[in-house]
C-alpha distance (Angstrom), angle and dihedral (degrees) to the residues before:
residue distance angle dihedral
X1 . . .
X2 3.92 . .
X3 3.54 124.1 .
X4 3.50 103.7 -105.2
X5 4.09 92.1 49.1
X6 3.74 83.6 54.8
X7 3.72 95.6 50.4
X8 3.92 85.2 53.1
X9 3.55 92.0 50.1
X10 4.00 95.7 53.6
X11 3.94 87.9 44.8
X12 4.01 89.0 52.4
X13 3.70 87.6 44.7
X14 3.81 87.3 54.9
X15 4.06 98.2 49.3
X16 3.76 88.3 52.7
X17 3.31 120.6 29.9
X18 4.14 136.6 26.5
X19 3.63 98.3 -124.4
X20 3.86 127.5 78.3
X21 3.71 137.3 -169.7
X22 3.62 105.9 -71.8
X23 3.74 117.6 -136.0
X24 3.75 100.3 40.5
X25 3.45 121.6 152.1
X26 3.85 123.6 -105.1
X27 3.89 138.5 -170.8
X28 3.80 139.5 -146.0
X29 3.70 121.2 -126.0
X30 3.36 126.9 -112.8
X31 4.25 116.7 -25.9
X32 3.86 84.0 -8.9
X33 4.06 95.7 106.2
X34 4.30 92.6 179.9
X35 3.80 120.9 128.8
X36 3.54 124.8 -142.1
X37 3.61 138.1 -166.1
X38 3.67 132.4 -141.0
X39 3.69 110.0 -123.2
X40 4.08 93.7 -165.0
X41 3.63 106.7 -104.3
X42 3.83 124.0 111.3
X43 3.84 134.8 170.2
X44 3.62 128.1 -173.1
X45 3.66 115.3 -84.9
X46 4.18 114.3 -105.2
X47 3.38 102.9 -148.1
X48 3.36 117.6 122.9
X49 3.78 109.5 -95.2
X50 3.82 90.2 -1.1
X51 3.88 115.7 135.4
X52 3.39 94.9 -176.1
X53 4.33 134.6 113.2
X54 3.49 120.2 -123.8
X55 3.93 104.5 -138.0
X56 3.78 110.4 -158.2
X57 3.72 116.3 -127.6
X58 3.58 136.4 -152.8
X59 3.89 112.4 -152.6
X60 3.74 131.2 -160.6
X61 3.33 96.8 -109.3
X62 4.02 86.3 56.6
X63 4.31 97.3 -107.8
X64 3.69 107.4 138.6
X65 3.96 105.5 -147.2
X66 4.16 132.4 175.6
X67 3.59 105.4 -137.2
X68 4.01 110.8 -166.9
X69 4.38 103.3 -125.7
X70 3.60 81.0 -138.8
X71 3.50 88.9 83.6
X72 3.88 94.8 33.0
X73 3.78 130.5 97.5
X74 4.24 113.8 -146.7
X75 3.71 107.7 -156.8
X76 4.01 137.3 148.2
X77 3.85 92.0 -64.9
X78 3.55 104.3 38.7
X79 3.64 145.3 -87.9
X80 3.85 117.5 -32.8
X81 4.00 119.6 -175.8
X82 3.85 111.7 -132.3
């Protein structure tokens, strides 16, 4: 599968269902240089007006965090939080 039919099959996966493919590779903002994985859970963001998932991440340094994909960009390496 290419990359960008995979990135359309983890956004799919994220309009219909609350899981996501574990082991996906996120980024740090900014001078933060951590990587995260996903770990394949999501639930919908709860934010007012926000339609977004929060995907829960595992990151090196063993902090679990929900990041909304609002505010993340999925490209060819991964997720990275901006």
């Amino acid at each position: 599968m290419k990359k960008t039919e995979d990135i359309s099959a983890i956004m799919g996966l994220l309009n219909r269902r609350t899981t996501t493919p574990a082991g996906v590779t996120v980024r740090g903002r900014g001078a933060y240089k951590l990587k995260g994985k996903t770990t394949g859970r999501a639930h919908r963001c709860r934010l007012d007006g926000c339609s977004g998932w929060r995907i829960v991440v595992k990151w090196e340094d063993g902090h679990v965090t929900h990041p909304c994909s609002k505010g993340m960009l999925l490209g060819k390496k991964g997720w990275r939080i901006l």
